[in-house]
C-alpha positions as MATLAB code, in Angstrom:
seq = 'XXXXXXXXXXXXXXXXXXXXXXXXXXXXXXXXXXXXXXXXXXXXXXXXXXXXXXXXXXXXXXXXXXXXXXXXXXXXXXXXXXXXXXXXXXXXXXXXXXXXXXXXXXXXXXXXXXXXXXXXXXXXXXXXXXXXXXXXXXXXXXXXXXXXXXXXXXXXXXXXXXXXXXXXXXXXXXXXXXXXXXXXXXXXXXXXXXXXXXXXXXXXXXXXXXXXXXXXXXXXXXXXXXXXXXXXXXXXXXXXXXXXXXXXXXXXXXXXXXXXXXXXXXXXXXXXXXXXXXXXXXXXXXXXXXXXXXXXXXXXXXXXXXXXXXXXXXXXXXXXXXXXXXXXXXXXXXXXXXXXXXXXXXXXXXXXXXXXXXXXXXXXXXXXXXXXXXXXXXXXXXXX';
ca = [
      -6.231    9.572    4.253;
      -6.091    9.436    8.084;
      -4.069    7.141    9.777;
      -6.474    4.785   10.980;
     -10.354    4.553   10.393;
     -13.347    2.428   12.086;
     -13.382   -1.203   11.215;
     -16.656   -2.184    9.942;
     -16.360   -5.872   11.076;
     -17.274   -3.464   14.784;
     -20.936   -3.014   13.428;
     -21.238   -6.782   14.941;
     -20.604   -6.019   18.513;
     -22.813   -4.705   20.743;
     -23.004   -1.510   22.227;
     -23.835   -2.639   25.179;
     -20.524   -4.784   25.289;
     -18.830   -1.526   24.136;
     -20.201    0.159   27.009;
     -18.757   -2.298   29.428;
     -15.163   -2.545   27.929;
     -14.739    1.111   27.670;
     -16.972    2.805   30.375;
     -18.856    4.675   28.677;
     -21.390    6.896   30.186;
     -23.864    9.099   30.326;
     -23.918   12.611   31.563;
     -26.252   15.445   33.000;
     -27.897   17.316   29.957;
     -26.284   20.891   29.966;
     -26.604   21.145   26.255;
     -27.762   24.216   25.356;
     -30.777   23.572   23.188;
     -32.632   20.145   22.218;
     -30.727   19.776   19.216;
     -27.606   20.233   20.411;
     -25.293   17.290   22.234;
     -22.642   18.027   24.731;
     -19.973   15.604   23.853;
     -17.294   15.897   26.323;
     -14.351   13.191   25.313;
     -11.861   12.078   27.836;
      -8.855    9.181   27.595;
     -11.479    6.453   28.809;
     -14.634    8.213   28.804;
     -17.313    9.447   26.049;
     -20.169   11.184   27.786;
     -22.817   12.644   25.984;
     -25.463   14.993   27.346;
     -28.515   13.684   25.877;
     -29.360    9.834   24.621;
     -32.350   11.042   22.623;
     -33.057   14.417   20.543;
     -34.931   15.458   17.810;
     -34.965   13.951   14.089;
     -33.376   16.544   11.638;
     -30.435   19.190   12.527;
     -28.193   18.191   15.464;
     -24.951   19.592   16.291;
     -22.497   17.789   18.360;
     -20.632   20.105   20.956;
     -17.426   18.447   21.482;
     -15.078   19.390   24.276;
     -11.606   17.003   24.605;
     -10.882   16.940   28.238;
      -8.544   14.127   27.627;
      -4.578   14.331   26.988;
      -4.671   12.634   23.919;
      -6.092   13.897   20.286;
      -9.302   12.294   19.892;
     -11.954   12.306   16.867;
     -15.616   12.068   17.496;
     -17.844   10.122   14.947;
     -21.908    9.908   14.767;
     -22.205    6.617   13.334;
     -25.424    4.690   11.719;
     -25.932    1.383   13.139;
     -23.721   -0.876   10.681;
     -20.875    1.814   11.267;
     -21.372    4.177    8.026;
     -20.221    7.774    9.099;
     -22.728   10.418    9.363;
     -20.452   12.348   10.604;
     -16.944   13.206   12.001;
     -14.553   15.688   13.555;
     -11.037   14.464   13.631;
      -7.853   15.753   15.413;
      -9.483   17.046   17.879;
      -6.171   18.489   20.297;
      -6.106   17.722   24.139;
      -8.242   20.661   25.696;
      -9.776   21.861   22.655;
     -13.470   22.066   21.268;
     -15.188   21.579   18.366;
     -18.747   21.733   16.313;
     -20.431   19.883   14.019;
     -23.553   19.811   12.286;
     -25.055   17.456   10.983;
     -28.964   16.046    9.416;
     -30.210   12.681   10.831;
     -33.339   11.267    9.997;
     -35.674    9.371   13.149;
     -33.663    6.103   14.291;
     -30.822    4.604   16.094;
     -27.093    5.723   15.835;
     -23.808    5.591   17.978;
     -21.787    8.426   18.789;
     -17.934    7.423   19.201;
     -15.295    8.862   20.677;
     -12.047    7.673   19.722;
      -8.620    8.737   21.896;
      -5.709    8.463   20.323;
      -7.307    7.924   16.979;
      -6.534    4.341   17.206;
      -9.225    1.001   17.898;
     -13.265    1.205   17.257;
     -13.399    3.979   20.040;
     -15.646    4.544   23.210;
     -18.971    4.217   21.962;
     -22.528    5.665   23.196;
     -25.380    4.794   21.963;
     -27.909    7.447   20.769;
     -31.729    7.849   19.126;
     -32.945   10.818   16.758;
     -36.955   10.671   17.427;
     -39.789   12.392   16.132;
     -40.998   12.517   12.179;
     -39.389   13.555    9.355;
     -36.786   16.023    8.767;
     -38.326   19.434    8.226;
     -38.274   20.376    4.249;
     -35.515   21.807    3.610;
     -34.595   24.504    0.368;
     -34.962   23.028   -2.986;
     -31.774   24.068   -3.919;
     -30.224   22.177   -1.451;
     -32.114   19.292   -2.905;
     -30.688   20.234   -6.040;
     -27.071   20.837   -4.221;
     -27.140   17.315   -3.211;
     -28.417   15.684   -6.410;
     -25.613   17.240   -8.327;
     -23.099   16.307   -5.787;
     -24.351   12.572   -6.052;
     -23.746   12.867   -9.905;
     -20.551   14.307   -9.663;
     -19.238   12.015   -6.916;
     -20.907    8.912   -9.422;
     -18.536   10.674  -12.395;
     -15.443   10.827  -10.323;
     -15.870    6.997   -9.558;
     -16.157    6.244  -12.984;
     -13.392    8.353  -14.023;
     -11.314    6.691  -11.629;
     -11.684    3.287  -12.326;
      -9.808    3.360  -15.918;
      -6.915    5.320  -14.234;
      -6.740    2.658  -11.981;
      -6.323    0.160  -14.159;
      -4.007    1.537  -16.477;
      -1.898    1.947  -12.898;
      -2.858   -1.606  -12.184;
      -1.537   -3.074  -15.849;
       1.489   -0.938  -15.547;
       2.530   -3.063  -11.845;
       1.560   -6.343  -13.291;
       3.471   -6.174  -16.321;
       6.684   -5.377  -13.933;
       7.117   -1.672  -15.881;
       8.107    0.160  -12.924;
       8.250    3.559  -14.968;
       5.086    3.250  -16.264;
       3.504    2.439  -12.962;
       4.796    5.216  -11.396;
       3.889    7.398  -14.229;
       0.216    6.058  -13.943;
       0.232    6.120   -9.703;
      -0.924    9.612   -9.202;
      -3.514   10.244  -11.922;
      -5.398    7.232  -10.876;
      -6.023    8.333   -7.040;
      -7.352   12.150   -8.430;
     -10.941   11.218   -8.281;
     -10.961    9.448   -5.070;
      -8.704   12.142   -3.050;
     -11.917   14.789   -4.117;
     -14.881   13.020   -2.968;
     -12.877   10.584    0.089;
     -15.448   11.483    2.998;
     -17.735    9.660    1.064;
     -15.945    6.266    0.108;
     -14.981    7.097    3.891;
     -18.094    7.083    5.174;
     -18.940    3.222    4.052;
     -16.140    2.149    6.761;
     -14.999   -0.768    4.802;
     -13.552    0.604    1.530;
     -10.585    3.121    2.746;
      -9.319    0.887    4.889;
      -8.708   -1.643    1.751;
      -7.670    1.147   -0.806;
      -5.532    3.485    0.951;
      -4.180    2.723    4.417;
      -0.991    3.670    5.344;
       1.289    1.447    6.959;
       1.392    3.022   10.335;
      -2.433    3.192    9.805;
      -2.754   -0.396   10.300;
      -5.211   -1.736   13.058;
      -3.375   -3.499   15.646;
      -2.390   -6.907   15.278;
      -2.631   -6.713   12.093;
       0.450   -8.074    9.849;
       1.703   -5.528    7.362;
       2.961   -8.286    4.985;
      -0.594   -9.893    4.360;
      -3.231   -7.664    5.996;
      -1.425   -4.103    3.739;
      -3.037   -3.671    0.796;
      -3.968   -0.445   -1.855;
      -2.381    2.286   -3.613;
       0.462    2.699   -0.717;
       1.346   -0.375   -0.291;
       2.108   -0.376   -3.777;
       3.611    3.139   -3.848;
       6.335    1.682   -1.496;
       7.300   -1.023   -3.763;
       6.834    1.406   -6.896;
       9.514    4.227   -4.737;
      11.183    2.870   -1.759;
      11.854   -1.631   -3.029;
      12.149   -0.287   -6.559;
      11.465   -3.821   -7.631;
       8.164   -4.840   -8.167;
       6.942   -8.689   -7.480;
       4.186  -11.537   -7.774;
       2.875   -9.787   -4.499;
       2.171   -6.299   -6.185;
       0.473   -8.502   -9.310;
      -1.855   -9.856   -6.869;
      -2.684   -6.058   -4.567;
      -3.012   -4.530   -8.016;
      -6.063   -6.857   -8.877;
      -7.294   -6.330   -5.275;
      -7.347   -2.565   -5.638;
      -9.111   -2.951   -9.331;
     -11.826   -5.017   -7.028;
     -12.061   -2.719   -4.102;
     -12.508    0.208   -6.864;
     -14.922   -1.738   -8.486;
     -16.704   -2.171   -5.293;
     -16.813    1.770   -4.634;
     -17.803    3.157   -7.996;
     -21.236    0.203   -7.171;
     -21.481    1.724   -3.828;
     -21.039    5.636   -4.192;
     -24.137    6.007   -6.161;
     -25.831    4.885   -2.636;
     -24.170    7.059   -0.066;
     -26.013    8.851    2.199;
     -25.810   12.336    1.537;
     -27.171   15.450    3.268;
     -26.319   19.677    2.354;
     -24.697   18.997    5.608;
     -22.519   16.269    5.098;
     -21.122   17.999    1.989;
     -20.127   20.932    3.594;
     -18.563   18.331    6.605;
     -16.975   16.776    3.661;
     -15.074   19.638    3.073;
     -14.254   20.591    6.047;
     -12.892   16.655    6.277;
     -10.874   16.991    2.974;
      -9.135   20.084    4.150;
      -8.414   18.201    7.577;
      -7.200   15.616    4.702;
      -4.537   17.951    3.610;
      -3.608   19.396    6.750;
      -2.925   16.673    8.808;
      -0.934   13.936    5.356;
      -0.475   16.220    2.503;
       1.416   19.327    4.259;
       2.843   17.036    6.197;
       4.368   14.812    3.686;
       3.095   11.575    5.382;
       0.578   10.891    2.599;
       2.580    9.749    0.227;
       5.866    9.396    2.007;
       7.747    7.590   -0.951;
       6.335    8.844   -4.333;
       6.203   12.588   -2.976;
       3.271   13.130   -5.117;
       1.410   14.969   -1.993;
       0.686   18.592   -4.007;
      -1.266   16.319   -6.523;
      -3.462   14.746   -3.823;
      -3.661   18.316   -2.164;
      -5.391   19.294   -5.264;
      -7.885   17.222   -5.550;
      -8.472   17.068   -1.868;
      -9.249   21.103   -2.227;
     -11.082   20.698   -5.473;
     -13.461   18.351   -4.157;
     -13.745   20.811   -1.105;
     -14.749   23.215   -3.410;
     -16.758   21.285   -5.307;
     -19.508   21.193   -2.359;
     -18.906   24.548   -1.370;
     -20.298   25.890   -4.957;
     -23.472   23.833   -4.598;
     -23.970   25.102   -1.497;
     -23.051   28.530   -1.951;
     -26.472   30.024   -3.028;
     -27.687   29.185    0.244;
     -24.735   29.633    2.696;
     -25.427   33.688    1.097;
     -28.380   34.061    1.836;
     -27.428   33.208    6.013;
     -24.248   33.967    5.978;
     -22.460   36.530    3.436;
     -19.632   37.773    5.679;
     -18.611   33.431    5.746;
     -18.988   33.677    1.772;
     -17.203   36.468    1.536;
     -14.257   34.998    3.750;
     -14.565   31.461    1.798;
     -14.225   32.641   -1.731;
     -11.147   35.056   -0.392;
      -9.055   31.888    1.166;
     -10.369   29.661   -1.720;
      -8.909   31.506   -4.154;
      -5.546   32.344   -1.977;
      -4.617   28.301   -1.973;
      -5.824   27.948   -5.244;
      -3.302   30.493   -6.014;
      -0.513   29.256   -3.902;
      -1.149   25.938   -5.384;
      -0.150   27.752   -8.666;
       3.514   27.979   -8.040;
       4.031   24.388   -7.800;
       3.000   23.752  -11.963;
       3.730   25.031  -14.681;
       0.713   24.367  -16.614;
      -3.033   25.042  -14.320;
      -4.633   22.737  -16.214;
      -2.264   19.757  -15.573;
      -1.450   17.755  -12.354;
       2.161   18.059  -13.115;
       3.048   19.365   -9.862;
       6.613   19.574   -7.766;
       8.115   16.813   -6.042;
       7.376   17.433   -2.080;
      10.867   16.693   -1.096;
      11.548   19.526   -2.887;
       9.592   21.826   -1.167;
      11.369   23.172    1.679;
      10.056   24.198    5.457;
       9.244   27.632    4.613;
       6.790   26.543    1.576;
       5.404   24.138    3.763;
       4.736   26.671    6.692;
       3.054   28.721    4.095;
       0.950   25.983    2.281;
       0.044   24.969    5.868;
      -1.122   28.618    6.829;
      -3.147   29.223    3.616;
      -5.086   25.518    4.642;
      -5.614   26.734    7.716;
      -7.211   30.306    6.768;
      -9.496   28.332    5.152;
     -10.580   25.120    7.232;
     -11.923   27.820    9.830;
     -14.164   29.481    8.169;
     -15.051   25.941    5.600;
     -16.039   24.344    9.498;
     -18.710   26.678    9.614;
     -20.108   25.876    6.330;
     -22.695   23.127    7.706;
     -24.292   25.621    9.871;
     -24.839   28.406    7.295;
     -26.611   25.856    5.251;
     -29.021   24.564    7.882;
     -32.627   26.378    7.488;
     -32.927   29.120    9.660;
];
């Protein structure tokens, strides 16, 4: 996951107050179309070109002007993601697509990556969103199924993993760790996008909020992989965040079945999941003590896969040269992937640690040749 997310206890303050504490502010519309919003983020600033724009497909033309990497989120009003670009570098740009319906939202700009970010808010007006293909309809249907299935599938992983820490048999917990966090690493963008679940289920210590206290606020699968890796001991503590992630878990497989969920925010989704493995998994940050990263890079690629073969039929049809591309760098990670198992139909992967810098640069490469052309996924899919 990313370091740090949006708090959802923020959907209680006011923009307004936002506004005031951050200086927000609005800027001259040079946005090149009405559905398109200049979003130009700076180190204290998030100035958008337009306050109001058309129900139906927007795209959010970010430019970072600050020094710091920033993401940019279009948020409804009680702070579930619509949408998101993250890592955006100091004097870079980005795109994003994305399908509202009429109402009220907040676009956020957050430098640093850190705190509830420099907020604007923003109103899609008009109707309803044009009709859009049936397959799409279908597209997202089956992706609501599937993301339903992987919830369920999780939840019995998770408590085999759970049973494991409370009965104090380290091996067996560590055995179980992994397995249970498959089906949440392939559909994450949308537990992410309730605001409230991640930050319960698998935060990373450094991905703390400020203020808070890592010995009672820390909870989820990492806090639990330390104990499991680095303490090697495990205590009346883990007993009690092992029930807690059993009850946030609980709480997500209830929830998924009601995400919002657009042809557009799949193929965003993707994009996100590959940012996923980019920015932890290659890295080795994700899971820093069981070095069990390839297996999360797996899934986090699966699932991006996953939406880009519901969406496929479509994304042909406007763009074939982007198919073409995708289902050449698909394959080439899948592939890479490979080398790291044995068996293709196990998760049995390599230890991280011992994959050295040269594997690394390459896995790192072969994610990149394909989160370019996966970012442009959202607009092939938007009716032309």
């Amino acid at each position: 996951m990313r370091a740090v997310r949006l708090s959802a206890v923020t959907a209680t303050a006011t923009v307004a107050a936002l506004t005031a504490l951050t200086g927000c502010t609005e800027k001259g519309g040079d946005a090149s179309g009405d559905r398109v919003i200049n979003v130009t983020a700076t180190d204290s600033k998030c100035e958008v070109s337009t306050k109001e724009f058309p129900a139906g497909h927007v795209e959010l033309a970010i430019e970072n002007k600050g020094s710091k990497v920033t993401e940019v989120y279009l948020l409804f009003p009680d702070d579930r993601i619509v949408t998101e670009r993250e890592n955006i570098g100091a004097g870079t740009k980005q795109r994003v697509t994305a399908e509202v319906k009429a109402g009220d939202y907040t676009i956020a700009c957050k430098p640093g990556m850190k705190g509830d970010g420099i907020r604007q808010d923003v109103k899609a007006t008009g109707g309803t969103v044009a009709k859009r293909d049936p397959r799409l309809d279908k597209a997202v249907a089956s992706y609501r199924t599937y993301v339903q299935e992987q919830a369920d599938a999780t939840l019995p992983l998770a408590e085999t993993f759970a049973k494991a820490v409370k009965d104090g048999d380290l091996e067996a917990a560590q055995k179980a760790y992994a397995p249970s966090r498959i089906g949440w690493e392939r559909t994450e963008p949308v537990a992410e996008s309730f605001g409230d679940i991640d930050p319960k289920v698998d935060v990373r210590e450094d991905g703390l909020e400020e203020g808070q206290d890592p010995a009672k606020d820390w909870t989820g699968w990492h806090r639990l992989e330390k104990s499991l890796w680095k303490d090697k001991k495990l205590t009346a503590r883990d007993s009690e965040l092992a029930d807690q992630l059993i009850t946030d878990l609980t709480d997500w497989q209830k929830r998924v079945g009601k995400a919002d969920i657009t042809p557009t925010s799949m193929a965003n989704g993707a994009k996100e999941l590959l940012d996923e493995v980019a920015t932890g998994k290659v890295t080795g940050e994700e899971e820093r003590y069981s070095h069990t990263d390839l297996v999360d890079f797996k899934a986090n690629v699966e699932g991006a896969e996953k939406s880009y073969e519901l969406l496929k039929a479509v994304a042909k049809e406007n763009d074939p040269a982007l198919v073409t591309e995708l289902d050449k760098q698909f394959a080439a990670l899948n592939t890479l992937l490979d080398k790291y198992r044995a068996d293709k139909s196990s998760y049995d992967f390599t230890s991280y640690d011992e994959v050295g810098d040269a594997d690394r640069k390459e896995l790192s490469d072969a994610v990149n040749a394909l989160a370019e052309p996966l970012s442009k996924l959202a607009a092939a899919v938007v009716v032309k």
